[in-house]
Backbone as JSON, one array per atom type, in Angstrom:
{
  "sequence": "XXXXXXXXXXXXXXXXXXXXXXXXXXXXXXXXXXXXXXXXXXXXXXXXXXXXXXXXXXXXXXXXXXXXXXXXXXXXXXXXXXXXXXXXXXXXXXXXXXXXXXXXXXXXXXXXXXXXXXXXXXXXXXXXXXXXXXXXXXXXXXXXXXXXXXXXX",
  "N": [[17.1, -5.75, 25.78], [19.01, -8.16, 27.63], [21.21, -10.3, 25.91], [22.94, -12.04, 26.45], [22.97, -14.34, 28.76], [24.59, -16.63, 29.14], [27.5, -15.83, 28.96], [27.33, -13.94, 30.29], [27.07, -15.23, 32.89], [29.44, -16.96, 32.35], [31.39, -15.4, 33.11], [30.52, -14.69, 35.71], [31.05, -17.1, 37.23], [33.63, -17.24, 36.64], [34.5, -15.37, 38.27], [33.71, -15.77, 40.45], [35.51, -18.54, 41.08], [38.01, -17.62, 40.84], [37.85, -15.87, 43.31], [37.38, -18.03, 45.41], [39.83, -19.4, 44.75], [41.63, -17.64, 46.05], [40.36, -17.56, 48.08], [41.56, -20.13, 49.01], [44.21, -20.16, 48.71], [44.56, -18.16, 51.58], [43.77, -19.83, 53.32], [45.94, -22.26, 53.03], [47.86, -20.55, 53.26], [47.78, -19.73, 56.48], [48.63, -21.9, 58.04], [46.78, -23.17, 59.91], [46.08, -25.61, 59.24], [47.9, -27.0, 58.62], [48.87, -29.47, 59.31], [46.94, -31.71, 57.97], [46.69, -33.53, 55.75], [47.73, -33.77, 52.56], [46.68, -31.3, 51.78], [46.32, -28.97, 49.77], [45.48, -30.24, 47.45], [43.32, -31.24, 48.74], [41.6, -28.88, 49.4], [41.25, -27.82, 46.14], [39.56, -30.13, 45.34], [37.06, -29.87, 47.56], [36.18, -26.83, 46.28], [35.76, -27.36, 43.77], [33.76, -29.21, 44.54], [31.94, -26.77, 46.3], [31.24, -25.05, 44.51], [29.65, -26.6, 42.85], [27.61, -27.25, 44.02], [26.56, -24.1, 44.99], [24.51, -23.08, 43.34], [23.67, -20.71, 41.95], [25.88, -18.97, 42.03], [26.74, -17.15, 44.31], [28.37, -17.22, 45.91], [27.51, -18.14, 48.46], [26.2, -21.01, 49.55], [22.64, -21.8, 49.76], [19.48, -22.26, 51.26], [17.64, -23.25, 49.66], [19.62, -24.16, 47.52], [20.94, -26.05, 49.11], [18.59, -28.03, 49.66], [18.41, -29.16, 47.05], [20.8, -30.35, 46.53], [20.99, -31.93, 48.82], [18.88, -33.96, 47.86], [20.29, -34.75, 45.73], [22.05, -36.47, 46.29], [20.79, -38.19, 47.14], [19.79, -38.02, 49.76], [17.42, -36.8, 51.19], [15.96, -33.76, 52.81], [13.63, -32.42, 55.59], [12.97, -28.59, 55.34], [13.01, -27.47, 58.05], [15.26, -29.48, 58.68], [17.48, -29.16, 56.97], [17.55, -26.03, 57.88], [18.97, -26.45, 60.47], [21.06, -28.03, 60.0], [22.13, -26.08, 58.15], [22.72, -23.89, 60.29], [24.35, -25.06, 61.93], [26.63, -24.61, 60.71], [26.97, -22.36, 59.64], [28.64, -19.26, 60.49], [28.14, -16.94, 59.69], [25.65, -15.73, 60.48], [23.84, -15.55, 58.37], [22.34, -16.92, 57.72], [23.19, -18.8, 55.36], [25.47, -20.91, 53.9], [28.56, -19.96, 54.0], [31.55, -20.22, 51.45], [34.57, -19.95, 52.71], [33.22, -20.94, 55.9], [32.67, -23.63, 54.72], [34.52, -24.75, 54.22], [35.85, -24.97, 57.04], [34.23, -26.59, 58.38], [35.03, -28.98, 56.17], [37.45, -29.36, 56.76], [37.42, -30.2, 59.09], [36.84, -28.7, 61.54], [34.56, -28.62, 61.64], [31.61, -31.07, 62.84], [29.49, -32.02, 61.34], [26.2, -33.17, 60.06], [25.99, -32.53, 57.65], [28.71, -32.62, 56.78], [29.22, -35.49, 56.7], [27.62, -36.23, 55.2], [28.85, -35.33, 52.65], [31.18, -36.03, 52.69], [31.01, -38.77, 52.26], [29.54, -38.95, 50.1], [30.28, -40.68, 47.81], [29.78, -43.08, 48.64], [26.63, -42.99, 48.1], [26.4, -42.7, 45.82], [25.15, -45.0, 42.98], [26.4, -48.17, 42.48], [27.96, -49.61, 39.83], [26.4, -51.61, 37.78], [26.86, -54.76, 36.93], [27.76, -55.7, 33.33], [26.42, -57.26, 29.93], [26.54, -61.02, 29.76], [25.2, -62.87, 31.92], [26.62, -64.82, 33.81], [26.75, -68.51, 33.56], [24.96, -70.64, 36.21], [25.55, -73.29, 39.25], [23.51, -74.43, 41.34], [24.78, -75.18, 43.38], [26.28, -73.07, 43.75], [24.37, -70.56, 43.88], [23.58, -71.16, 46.44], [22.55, -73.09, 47.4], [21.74, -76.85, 48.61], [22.81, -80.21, 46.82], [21.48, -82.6, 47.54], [18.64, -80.69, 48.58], [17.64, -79.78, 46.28], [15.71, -81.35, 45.18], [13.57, -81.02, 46.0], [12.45, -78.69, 45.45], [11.38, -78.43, 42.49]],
  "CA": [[17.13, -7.06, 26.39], [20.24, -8.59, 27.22], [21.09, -11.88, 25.51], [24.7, -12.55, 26.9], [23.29, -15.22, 29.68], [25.82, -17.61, 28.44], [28.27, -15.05, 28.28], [27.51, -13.43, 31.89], [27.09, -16.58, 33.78], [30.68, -17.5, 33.16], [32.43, -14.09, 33.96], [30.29, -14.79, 36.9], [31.64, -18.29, 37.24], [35.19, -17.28, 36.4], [35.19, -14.53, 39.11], [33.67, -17.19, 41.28], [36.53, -19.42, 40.6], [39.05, -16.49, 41.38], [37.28, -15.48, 44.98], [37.33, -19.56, 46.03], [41.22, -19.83, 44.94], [41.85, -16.5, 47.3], [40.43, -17.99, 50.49], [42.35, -21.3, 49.38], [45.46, -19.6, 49.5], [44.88, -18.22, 52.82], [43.59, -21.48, 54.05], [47.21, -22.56, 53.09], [49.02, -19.35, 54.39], [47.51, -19.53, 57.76], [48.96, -23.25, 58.82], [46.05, -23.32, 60.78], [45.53, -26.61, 58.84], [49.5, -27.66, 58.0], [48.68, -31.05, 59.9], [45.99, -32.64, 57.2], [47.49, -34.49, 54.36], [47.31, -33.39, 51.39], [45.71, -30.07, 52.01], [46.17, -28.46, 48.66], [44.45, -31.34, 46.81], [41.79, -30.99, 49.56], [40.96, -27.52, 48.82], [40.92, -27.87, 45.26], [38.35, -30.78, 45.62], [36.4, -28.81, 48.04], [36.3, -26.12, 45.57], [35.0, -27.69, 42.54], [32.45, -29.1, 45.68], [30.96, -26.15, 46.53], [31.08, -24.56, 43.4], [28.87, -27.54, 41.68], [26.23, -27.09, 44.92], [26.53, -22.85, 44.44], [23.69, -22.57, 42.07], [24.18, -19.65, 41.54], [27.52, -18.62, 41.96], [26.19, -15.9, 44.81], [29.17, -17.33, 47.16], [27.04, -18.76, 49.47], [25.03, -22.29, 49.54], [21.22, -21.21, 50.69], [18.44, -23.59, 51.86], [17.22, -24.22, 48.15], [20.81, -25.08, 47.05], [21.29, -27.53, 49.77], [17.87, -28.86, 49.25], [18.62, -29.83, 45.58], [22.45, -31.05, 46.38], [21.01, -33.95, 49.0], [18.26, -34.74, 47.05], [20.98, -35.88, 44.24], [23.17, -37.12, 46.83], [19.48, -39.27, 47.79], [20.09, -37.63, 51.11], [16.57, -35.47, 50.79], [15.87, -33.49, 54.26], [13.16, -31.39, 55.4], [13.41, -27.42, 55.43], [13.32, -27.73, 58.89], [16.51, -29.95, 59.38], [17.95, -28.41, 56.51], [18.04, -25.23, 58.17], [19.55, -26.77, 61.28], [22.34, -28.21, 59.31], [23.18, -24.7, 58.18], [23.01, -23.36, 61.26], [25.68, -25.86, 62.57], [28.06, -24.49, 60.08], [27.44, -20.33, 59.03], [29.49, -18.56, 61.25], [28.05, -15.45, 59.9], [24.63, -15.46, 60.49], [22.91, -15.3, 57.26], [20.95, -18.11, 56.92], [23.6, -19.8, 53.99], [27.09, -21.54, 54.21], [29.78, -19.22, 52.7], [32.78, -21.06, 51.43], [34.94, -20.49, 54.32], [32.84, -22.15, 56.59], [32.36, -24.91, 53.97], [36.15, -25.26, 54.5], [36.18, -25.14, 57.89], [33.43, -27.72, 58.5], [35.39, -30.24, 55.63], [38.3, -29.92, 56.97], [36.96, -31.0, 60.59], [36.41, -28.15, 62.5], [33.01, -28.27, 62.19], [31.58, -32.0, 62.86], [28.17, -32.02, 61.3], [25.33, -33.81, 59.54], [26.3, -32.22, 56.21], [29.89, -32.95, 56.63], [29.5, -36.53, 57.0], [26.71, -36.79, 53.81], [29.61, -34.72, 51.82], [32.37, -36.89, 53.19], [30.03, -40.09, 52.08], [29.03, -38.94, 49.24], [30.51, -41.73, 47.33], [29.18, -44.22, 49.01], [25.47, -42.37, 48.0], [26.29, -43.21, 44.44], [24.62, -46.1, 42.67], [27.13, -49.12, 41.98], [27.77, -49.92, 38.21], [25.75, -52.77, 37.47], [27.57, -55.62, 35.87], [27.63, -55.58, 31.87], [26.86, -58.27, 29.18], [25.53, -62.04, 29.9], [25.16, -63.21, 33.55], [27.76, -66.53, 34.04], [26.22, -69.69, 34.27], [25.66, -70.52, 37.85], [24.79, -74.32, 39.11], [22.84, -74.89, 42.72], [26.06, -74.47, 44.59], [26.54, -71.37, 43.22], [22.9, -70.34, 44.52], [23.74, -71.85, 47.71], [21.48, -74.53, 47.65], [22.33, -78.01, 48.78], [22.0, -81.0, 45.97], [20.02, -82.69, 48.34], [17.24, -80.08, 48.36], [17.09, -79.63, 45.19], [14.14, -82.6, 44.68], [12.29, -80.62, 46.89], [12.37, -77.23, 43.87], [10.25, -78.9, 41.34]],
  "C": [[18.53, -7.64, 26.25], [20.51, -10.25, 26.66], [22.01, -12.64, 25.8], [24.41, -13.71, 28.22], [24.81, -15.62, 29.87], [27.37, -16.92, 29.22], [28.42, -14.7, 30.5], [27.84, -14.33, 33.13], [28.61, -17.01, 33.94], [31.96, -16.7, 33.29], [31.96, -14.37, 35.41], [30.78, -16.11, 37.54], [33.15, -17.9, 37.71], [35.44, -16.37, 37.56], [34.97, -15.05, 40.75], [34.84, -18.12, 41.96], [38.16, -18.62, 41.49], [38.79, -16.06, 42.87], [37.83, -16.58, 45.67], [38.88, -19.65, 46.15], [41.98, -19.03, 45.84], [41.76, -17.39, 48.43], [41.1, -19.51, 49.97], [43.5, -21.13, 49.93], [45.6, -19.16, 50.55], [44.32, -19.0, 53.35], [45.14, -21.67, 54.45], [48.06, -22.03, 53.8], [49.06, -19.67, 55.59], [48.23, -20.48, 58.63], [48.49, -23.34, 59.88], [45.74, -25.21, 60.59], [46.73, -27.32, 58.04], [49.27, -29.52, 58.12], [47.66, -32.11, 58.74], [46.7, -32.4, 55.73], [46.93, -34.1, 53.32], [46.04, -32.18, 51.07], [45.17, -29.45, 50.29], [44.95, -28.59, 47.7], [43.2, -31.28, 47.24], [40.89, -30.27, 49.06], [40.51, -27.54, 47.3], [39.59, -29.21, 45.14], [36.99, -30.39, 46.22], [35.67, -27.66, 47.11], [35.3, -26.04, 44.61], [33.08, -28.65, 43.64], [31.22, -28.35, 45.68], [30.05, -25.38, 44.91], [29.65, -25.59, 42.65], [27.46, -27.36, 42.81], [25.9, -25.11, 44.8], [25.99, -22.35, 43.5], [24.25, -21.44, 41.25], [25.2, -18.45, 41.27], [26.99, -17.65, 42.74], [27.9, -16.06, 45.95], [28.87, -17.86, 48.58], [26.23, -20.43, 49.09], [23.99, -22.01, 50.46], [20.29, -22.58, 51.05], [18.04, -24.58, 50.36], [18.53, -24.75, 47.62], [20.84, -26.26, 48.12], [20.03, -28.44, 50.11], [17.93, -29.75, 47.91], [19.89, -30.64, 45.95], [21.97, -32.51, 47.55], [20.04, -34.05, 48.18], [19.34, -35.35, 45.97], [21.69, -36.65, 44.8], [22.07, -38.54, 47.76], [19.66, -39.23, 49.19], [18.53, -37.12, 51.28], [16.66, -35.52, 52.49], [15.07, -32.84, 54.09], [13.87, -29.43, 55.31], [13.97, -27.22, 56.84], [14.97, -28.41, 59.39], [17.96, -29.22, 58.42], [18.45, -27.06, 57.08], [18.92, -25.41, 59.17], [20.88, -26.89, 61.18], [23.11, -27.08, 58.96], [23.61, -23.92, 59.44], [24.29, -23.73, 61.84], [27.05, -25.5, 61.78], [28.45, -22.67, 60.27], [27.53, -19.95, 60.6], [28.89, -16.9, 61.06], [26.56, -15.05, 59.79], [23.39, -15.35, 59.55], [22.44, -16.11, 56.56], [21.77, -19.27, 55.65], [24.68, -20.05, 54.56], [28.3, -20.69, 53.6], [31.29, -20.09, 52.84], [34.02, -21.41, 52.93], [34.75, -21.15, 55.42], [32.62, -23.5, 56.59], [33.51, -25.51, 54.48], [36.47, -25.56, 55.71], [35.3, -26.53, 58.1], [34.21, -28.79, 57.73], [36.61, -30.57, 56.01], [38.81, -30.0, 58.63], [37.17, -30.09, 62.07], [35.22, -28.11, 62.62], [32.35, -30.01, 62.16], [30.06, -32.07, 63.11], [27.69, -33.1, 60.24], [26.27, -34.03, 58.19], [27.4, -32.69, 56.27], [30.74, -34.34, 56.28], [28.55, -37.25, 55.89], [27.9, -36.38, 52.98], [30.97, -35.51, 51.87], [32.12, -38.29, 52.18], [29.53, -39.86, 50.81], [29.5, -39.76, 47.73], [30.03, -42.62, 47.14], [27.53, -44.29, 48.34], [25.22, -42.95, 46.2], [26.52, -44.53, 43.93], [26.05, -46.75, 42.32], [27.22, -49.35, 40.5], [27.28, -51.24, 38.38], [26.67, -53.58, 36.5], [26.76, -55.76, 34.28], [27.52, -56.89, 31.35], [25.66, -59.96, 29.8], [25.82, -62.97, 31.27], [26.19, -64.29, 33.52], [26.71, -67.33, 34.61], [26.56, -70.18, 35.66], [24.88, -72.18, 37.81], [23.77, -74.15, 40.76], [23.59, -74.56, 43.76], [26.11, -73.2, 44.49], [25.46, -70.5, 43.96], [23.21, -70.51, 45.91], [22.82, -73.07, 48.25], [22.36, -75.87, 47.27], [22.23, -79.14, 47.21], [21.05, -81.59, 46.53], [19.02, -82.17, 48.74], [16.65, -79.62, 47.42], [15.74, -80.25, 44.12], [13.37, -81.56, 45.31], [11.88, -78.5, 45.77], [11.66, -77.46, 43.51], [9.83, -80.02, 41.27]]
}
């Protein structure tokens, strides 16, 4: 029995990691994509992206990965539109997103659903709630007139 999870998971990670920075560099090479600002930065954002939706580090994002990634992003979709969404991106037929296409789709050749939850996905995340003891507020503050204030209690 092997006991190295731990151990395997992040050779599989790390060679992960090494594949993704490949097709960045020819992202870069190609100056298919010279024109968008701050490309580099892009990619590396991108990157750590897919990677965190890439359950499993297989190189692809499948239906169950991008069912779990909107549900956190409080996006949820059926299987149904879910698959749609992939469709609109994989280029290579096999039912999942492989990085490259991830890349192409984020960096606006592909102008989809997903692109525009992943874009947004900021916005998706809860606000920090203010800390500590509320500030005394009077009626104005409320927006209520003084003169309707007889009519409260």
């Amino acid at each position: 029995m092997n006991y190295q999870g731990g151990k395997a998971y992040g050779q599989k990670l790390a060679r992960q990691e090494q594949d993704l920075d490949d097709i960045n560099k020819q992202f870069l090479a190609s100056g298919t994509y010279d024109d968008i600002e701050d490309l580099e930065e892009k990619l590396v954002q991108y990157k750590a992206q897919f990677i965190r939706f890439d359950l499993d580090c297989s190189g692809d994002i499948d239906e169950m990965e991008m069912k779990q990634m909107l549900e956190k992003l409080d996006q949820p979709k059926t299987h149904l539109e879910i698959r749609k969404m992939i469709q609109q991106v994989d280029t290579t037929d096999k039912g999942t997103i492989a990085y490259p296409d991830f890349l192409i789709m984020m960096l606006g050749g592909k102008n989809s659903v997903l692109r525009m939850i992943l874009l947004f996905e900021e916005k998706a995340k809860p606000k920090p709630k203010p800390a500590g003891i509320a500030k005394k507020m009077s009626l104005a503050d409320l927006g209520i007139r003084p003169d309707m204030a007889q009519h409260l209690g």
